[in-house]
PDB file of N, CA, C and O in Angstrom:
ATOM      1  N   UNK A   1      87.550  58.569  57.381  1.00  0.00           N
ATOM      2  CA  UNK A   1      87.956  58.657  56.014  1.00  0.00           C
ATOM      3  C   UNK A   1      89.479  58.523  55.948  1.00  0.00           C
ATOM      4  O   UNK A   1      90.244  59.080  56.735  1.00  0.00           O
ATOM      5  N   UNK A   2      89.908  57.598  54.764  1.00  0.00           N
ATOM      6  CA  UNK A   2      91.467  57.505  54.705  1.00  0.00           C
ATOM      7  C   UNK A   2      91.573  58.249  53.347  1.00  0.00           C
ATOM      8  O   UNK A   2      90.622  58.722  52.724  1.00  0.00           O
ATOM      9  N   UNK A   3      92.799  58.277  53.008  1.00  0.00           N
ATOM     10  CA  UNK A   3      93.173  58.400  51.733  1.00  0.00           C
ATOM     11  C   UNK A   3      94.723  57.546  51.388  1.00  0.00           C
ATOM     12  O   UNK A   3      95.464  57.197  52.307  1.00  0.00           O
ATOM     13  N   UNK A   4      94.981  57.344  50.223  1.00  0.00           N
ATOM     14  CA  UNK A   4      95.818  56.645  49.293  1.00  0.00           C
ATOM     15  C   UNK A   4      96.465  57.465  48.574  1.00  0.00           C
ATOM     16  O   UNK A   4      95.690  58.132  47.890  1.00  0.00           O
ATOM     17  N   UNK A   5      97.731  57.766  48.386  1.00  0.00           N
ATOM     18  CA  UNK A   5      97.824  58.669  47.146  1.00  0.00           C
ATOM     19  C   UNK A   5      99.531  58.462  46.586  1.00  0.00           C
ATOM     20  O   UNK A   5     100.505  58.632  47.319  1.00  0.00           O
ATOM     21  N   UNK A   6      99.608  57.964  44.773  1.00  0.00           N
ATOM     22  CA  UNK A   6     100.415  57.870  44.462  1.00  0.00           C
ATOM     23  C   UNK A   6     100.385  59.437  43.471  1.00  0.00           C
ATOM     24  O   UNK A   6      99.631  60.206  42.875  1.00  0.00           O
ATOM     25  N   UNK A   7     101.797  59.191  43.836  1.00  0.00           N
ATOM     26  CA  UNK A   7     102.239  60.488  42.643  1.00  0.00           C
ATOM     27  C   UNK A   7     103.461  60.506  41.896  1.00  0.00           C
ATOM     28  O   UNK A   7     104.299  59.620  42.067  1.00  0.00           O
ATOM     29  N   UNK A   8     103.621  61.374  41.140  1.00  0.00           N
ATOM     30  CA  UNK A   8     104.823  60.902  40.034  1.00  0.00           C
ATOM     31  C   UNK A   8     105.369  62.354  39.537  1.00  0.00           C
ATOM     32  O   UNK A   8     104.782  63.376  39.890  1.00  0.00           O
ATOM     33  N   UNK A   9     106.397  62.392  38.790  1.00  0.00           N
ATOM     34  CA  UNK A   9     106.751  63.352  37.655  1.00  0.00           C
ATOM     35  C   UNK A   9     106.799  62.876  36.613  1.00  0.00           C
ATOM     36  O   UNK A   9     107.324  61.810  36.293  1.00  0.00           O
ATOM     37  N   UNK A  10     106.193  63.703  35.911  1.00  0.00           N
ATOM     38  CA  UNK A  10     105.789  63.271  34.508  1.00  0.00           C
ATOM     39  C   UNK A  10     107.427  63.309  33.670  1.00  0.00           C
ATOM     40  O   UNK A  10     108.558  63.758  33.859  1.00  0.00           O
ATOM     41  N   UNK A  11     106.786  62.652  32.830  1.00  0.00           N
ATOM     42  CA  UNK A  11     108.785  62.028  32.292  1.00  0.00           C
ATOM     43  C   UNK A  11     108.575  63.371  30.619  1.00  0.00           C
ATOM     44  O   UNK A  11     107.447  63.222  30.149  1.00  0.00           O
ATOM     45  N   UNK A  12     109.195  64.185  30.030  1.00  0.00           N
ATOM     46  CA  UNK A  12     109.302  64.568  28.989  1.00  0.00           C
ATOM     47  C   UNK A  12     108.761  63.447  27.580  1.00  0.00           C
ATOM     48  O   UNK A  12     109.227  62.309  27.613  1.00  0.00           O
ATOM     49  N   UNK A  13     108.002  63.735  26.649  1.00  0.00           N
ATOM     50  CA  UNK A  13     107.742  62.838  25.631  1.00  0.00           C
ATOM     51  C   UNK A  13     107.154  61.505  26.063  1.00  0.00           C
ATOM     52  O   UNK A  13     107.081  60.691  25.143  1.00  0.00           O
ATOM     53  N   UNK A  14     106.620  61.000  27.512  1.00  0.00           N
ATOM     54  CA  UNK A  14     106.090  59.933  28.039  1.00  0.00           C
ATOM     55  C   UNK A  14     104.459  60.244  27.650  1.00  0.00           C
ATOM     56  O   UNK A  14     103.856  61.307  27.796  1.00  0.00           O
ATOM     57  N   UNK A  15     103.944  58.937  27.096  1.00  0.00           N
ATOM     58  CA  UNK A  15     102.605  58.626  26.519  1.00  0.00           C
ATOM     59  C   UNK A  15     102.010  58.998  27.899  1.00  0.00           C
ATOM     60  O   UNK A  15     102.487  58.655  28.981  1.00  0.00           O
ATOM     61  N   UNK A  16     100.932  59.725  27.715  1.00  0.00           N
ATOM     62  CA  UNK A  16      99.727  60.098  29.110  1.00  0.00           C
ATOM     63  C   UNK A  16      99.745  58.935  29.625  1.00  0.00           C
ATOM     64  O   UNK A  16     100.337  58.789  30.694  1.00  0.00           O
ATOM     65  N   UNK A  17      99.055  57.739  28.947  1.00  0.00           N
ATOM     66  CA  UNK A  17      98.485  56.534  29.933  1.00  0.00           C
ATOM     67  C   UNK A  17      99.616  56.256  30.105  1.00  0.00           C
ATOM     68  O   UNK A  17      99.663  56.087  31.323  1.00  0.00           O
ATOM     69  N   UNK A  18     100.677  56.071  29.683  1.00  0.00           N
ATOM     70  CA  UNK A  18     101.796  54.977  30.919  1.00  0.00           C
ATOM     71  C   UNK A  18     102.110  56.228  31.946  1.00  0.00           C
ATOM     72  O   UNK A  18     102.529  55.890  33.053  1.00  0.00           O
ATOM     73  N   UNK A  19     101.958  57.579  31.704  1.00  0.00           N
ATOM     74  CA  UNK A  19     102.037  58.458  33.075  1.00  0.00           C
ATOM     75  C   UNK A  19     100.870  58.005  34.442  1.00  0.00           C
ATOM     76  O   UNK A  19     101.062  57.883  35.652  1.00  0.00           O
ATOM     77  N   UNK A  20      99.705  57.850  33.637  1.00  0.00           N
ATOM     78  CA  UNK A  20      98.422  57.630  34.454  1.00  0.00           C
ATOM     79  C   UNK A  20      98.798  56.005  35.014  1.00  0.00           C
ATOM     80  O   UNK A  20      98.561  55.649  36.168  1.00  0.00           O
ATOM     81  N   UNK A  21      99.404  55.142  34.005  1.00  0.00           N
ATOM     82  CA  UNK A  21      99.118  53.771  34.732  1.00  0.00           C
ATOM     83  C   UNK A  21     100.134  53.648  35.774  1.00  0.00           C
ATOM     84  O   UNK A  21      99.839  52.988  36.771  1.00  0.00           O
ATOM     85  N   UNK A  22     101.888  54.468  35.641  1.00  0.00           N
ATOM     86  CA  UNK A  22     102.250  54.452  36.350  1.00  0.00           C
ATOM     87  C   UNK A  22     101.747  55.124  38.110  1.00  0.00           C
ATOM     88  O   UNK A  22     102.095  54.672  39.201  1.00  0.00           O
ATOM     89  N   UNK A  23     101.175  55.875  37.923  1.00  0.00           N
ATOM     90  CA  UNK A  23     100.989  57.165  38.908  1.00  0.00           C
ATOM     91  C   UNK A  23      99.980  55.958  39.969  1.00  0.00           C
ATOM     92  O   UNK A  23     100.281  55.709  41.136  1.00  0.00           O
ATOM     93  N   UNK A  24      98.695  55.299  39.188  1.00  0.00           N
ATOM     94  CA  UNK A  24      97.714  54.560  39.740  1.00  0.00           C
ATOM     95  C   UNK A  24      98.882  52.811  40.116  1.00  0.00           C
ATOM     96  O   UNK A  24      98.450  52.079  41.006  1.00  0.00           O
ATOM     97  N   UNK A  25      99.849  52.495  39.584  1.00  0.00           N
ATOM     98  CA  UNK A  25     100.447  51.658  40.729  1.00  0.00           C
ATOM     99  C   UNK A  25     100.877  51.881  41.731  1.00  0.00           C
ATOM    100  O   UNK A  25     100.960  51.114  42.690  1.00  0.00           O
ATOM    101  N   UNK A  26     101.357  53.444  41.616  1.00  0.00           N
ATOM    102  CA  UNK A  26     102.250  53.817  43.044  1.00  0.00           C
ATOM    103  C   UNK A  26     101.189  54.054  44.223  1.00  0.00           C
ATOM    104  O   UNK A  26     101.505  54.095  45.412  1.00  0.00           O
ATOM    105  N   UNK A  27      99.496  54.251  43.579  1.00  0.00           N
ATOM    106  CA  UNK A  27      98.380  54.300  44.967  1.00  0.00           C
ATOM    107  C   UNK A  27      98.025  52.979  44.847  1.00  0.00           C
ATOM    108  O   UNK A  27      97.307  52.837  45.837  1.00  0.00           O
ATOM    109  N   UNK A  28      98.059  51.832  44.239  1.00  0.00           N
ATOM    110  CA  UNK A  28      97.816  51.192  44.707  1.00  0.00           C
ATOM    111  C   UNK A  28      99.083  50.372  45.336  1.00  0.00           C
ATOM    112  O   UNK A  28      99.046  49.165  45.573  1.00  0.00           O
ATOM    113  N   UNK A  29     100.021  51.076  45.530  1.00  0.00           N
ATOM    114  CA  UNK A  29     101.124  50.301  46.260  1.00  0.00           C
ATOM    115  C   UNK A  29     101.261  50.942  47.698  1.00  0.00           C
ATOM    116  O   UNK A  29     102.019  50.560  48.589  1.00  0.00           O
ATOM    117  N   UNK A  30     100.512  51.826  47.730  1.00  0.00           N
ATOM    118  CA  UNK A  30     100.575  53.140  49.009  1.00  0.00           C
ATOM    119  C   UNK A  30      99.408  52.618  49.713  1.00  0.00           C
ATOM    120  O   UNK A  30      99.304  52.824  50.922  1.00  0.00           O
ATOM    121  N   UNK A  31      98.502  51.948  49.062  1.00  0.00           N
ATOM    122  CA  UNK A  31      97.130  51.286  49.677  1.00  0.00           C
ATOM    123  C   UNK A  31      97.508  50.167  50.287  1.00  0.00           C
ATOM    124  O   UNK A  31      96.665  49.684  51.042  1.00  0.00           O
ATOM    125  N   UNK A  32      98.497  49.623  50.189  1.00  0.00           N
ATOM    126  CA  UNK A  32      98.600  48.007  49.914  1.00  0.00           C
ATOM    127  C   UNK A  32      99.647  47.987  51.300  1.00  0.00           C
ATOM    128  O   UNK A  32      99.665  47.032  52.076  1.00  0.00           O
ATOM    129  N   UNK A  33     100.643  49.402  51.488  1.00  0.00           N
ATOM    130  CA  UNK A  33     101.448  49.601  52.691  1.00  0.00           C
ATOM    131  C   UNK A  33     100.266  50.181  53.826  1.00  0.00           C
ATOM    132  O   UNK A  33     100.503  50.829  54.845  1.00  0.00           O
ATOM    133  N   UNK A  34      99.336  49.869  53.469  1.00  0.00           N
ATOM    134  CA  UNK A  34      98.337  50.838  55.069  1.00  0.00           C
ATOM    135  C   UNK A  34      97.274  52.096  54.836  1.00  0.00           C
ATOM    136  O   UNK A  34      97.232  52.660  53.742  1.00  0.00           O
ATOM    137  N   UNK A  35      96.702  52.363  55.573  1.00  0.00           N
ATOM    138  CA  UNK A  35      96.211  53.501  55.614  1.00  0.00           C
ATOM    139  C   UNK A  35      96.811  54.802  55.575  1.00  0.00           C
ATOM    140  O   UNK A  35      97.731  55.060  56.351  1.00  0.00           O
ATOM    141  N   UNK A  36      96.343  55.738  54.665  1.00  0.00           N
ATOM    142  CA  UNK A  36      96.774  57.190  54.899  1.00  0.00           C
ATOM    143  C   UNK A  36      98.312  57.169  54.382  1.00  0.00           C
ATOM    144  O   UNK A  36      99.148  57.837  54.992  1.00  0.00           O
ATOM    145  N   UNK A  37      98.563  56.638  53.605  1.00  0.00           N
ATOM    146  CA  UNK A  37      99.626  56.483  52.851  1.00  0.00           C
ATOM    147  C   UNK A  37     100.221  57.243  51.305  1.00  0.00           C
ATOM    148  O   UNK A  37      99.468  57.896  50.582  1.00  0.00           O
ATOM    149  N   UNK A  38     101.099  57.102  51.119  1.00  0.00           N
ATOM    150  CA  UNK A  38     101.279  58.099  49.915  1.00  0.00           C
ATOM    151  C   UNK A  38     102.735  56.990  49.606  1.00  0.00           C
ATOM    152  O   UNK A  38     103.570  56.655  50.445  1.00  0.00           O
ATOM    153  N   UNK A  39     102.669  56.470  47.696  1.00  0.00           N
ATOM    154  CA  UNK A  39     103.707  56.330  47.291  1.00  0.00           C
ATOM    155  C   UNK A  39     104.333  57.089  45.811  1.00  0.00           C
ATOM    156  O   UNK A  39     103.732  57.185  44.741  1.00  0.00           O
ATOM    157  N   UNK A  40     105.918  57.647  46.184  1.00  0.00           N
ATOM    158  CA  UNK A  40     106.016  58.101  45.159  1.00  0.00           C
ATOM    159  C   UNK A  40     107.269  57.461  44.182  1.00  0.00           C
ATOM    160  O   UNK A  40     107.841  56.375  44.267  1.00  0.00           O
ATOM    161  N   UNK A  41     107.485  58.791  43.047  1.00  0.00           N
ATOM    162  CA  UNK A  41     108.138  58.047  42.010  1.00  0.00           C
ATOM    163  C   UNK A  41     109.106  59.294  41.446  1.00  0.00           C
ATOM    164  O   UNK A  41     109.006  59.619  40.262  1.00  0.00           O
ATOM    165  N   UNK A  42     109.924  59.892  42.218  1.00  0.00           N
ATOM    166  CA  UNK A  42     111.073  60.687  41.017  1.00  0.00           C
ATOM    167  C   UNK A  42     111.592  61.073  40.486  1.00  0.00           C
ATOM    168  O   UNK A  42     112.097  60.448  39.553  1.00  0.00           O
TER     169      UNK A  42
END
């Protein structure tokens, strides 16, 4: 089993989904560098 995992800080007054869409590029950019990876943001 691997895992992927982006994460973020949530920005003050930032709309949920651009929190969520940002958060889900940074795993799929953490997926995209390898296994067992983690990218963050901040």
């Amino acid at each position: 089993m691997t895992v992927s995992i982006g994460f973020a800080q949530y920005k003050p007054q930032e709309d949920v989904k651009a929190f969520i869409h940002r958060v889900d590029q940074l795993m799929y950019q953490a997926k995209k560098n390898g296994k067992d990876r983690f990218s963050s943001e901040l």
